[in-house]
C-alpha positions as CSV (number, residue, x, y, z in Angstrom):
1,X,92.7,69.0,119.3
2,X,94.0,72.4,117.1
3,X,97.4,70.1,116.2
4,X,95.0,67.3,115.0
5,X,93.2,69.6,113.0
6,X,96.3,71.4,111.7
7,X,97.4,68.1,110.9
8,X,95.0,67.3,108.5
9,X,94.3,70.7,106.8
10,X,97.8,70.3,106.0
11,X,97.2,66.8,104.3
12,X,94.8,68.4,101.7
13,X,97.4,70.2,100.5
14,X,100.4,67.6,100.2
15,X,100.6,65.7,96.6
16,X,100.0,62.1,96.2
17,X,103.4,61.6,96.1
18,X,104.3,63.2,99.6
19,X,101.6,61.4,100.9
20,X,102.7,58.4,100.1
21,X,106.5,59.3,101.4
22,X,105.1,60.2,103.8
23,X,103.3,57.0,105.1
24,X,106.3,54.8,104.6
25,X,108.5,57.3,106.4
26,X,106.3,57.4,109.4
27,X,106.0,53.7,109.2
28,X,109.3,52.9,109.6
29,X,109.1,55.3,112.3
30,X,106.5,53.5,114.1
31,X,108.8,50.1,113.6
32,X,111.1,51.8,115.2
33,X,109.5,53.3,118.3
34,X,107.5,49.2,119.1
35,X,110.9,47.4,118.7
36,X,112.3,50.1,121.1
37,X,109.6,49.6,123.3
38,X,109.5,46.2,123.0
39,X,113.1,46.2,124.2
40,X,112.4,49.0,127.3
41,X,109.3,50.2,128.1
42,X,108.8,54.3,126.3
43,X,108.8,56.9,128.9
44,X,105.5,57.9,126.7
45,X,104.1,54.7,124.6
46,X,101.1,56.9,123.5
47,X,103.4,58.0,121.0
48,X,102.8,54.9,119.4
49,X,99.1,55.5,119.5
50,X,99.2,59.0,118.2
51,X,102.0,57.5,115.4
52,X,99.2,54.9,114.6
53,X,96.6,57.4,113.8
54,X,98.5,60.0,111.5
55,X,99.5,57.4,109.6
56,X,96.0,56.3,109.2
57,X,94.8,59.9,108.2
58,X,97.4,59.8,106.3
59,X,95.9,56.7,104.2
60,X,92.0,58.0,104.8
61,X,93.2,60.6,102.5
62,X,95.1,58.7,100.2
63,X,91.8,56.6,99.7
64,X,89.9,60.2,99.6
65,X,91.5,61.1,96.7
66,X,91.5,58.0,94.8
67,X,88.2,57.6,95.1
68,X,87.9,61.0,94.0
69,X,89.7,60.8,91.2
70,X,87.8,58.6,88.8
71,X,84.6,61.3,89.5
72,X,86.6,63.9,88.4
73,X,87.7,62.3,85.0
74,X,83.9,60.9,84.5
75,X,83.1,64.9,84.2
C-alpha cells in the first residue's frame, strides 16, 4: 500500500496542468491495454484495475482543487 500512498503524495504536488496531461495520457493508456485485452487475454488484467483507479485519484484531486479554489479567492 506505500506505492499507493506515494502515488498520491506525489499528486499534491503536480500542477493543474500535469494533472490534467496526466489523465488523458493514462487514458489512452488504459484504451490501449482493454483493446489489447479484448484481442488476447493480459497475462495480468489487474493492470487495468489498478490503471482505472490512478486515473480516478487522479480526477479526485483535480475536483479537490477546484473545489478548493473558489475558497481560496473568497478570502
Amino acid at each position: 500500500m506505500s506505492k499507493r500512498n506515494d502515488f498520491v503524495n506525489n499528486l499534491k504536488d503536480l500542477s493543474e496542468i500535469d494533472l490534467h496531461s496526466r489523465v488523458k495520457e493514462d487514458s489512452l493508456r488504459l484504451k490501449k491495454l482493454e483493446f489489447a485485452h479484448a484481442i488476447s487475454p493480459l497475462e495480468s488484467p489487474v493492470n487495468i484495475r489498478m490503471l482505472r483507479k490512478d486515473i480516478a485519484r487522479l480526477k479526485t484531486e483535480l475536483t479537490k482543487r477546484k473545489i478548493e479554489k473558489p475558497e481560496t479567492a473568497k478570502t
